[in-house]
TORNUKOL-461332 format. One record per residue (C-alpha): x negated, y, z; residue in three letters. Coordinates in steps of 0.001 Angstrom, whole numbers, plus 500000, padded with zeros to 6 digits. Each point is the difference from the previous one (the first is absolute). Layout:
BEGIN
XYZALA/...
REM end
This chain:
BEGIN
471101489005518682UNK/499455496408500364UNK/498320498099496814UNK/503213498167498874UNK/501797502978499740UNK/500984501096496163UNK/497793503073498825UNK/503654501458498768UNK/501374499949503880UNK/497567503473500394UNK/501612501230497058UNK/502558502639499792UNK/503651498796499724UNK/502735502344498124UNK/503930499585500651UNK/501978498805497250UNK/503499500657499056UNK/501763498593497042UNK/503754501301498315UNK/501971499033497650UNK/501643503057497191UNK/503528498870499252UNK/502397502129497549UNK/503826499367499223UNK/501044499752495933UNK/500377503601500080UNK/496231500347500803UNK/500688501744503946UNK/497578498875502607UNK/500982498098502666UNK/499665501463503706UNK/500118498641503390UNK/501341502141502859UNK/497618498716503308UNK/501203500794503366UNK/496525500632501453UNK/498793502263498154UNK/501657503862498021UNK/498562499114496561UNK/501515497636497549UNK/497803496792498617UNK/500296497317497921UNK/499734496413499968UNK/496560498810501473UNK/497799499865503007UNK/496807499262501432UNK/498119496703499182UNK/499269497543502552UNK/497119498323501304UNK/499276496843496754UNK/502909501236498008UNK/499239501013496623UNK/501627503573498886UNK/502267498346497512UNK/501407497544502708UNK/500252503089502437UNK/502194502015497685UNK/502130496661499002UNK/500211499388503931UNK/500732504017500910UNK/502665500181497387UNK/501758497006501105UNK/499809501150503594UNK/501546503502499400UNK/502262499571497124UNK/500693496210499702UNK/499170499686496448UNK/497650497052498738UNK/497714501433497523UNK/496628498971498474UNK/498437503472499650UNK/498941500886497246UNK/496693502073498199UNK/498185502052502120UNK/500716503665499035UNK/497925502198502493UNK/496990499687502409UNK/499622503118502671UNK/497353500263502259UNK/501263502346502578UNK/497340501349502946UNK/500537500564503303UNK/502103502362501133UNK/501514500832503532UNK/500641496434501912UNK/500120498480496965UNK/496727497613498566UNK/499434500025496312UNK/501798497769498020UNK/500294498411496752UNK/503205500073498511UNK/500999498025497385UNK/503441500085497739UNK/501109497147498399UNK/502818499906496949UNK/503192498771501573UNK/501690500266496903UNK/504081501120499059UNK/502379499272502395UNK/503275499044498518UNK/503384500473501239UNK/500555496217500869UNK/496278500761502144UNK/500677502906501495UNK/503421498460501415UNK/497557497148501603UNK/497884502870502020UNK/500439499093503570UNK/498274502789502342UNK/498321499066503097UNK/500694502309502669UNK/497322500306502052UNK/498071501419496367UNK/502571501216498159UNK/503171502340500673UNK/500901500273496734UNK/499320500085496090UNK/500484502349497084UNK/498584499574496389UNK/498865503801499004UNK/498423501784497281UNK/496398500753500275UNK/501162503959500814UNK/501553498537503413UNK/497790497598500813UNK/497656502903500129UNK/501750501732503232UNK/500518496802501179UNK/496412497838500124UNK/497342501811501725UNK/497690501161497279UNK/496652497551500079UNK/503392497364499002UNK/501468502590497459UNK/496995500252498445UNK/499220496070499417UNK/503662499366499025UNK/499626502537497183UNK/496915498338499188UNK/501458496669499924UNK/503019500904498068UNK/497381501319497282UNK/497559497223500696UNK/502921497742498845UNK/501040502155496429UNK/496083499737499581UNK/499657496755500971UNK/496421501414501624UNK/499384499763503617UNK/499533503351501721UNK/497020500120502710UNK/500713502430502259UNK/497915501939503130UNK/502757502054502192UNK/502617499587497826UNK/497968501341496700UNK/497555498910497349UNK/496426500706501154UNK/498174502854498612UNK/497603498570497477UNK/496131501549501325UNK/
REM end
């Protein structure tokens, strides 16, 4: 590499995605139906080149959903490895907080990433978010009683050595 190139440029680079966990009053998750793909999701997406993950998950939300929100604490952090296609990934899951009715009536779906959207209780978001997402909405939805971030590798709290 030429001298005025950055030591870091050599250096391994990790996708990043960033998602916001919103719940109605009743405490129900809310799920987004996307048309490319059989599992459910929610609100988030990948970060982009220079954007920050809090910005992403602001911009991702707005983008699918229409809702202006400044997200809130960070609830989980998964690293998930390669598998398949797919590279690893860190995922991170922000707080987007309780939706009220006069919110939820503002959610305008954009349909090129979103079909539809259901709030559901943590039993049917389970058959309906593919299970590395199950797994770090649970811990997000505990992350937030705690008020502890979860770290977690594959969907689960390392093994302690």
């Amino acid at each position: 590499m030429p001298d005025d190139v950055h030591f870091t440029a050599k250096q391994p680079t990790k996708r990043v995605a960033a998602d916001c966990l919103f719940t109605d009053e009743s405490g129900r998750l809310l799920v987004l139906e996307p048309p490319y793909k059989p599992t459910w999701d929610i609100p988030g997406g990948v970060v982009e080149r220079d954007e920050s993950p809090r910005l992403a998950a602001q911009r991702e939300v707005r983008e699918e959903i229409g809702l202006i929100v400044e997200p809130g604490v960070l609830l989980a952090v998964d690293w998930l490895s390669r598998s398949g296609d797919f590279t690893e990934i860190v995922a991170l899951l922000f707080d987007g907080g309780v939706l009220a009715p006069a919110d939820i009536d503002r959610i305008v779906i954009e349909p090129t990433e979103v079909s539809s959207f259901r709030f559901v209780t943590p039993d049917e978001a389970e058959r309906l978010l593919d299970a590395d997402q199950f797994a770090r909405v649970t811990a997000g939805l505990e992350a937030r009683r705690s008020a502890a971030t979860a770290y977690l590798e594959n969907g689960f709290p390392p093994r302690r050595t």
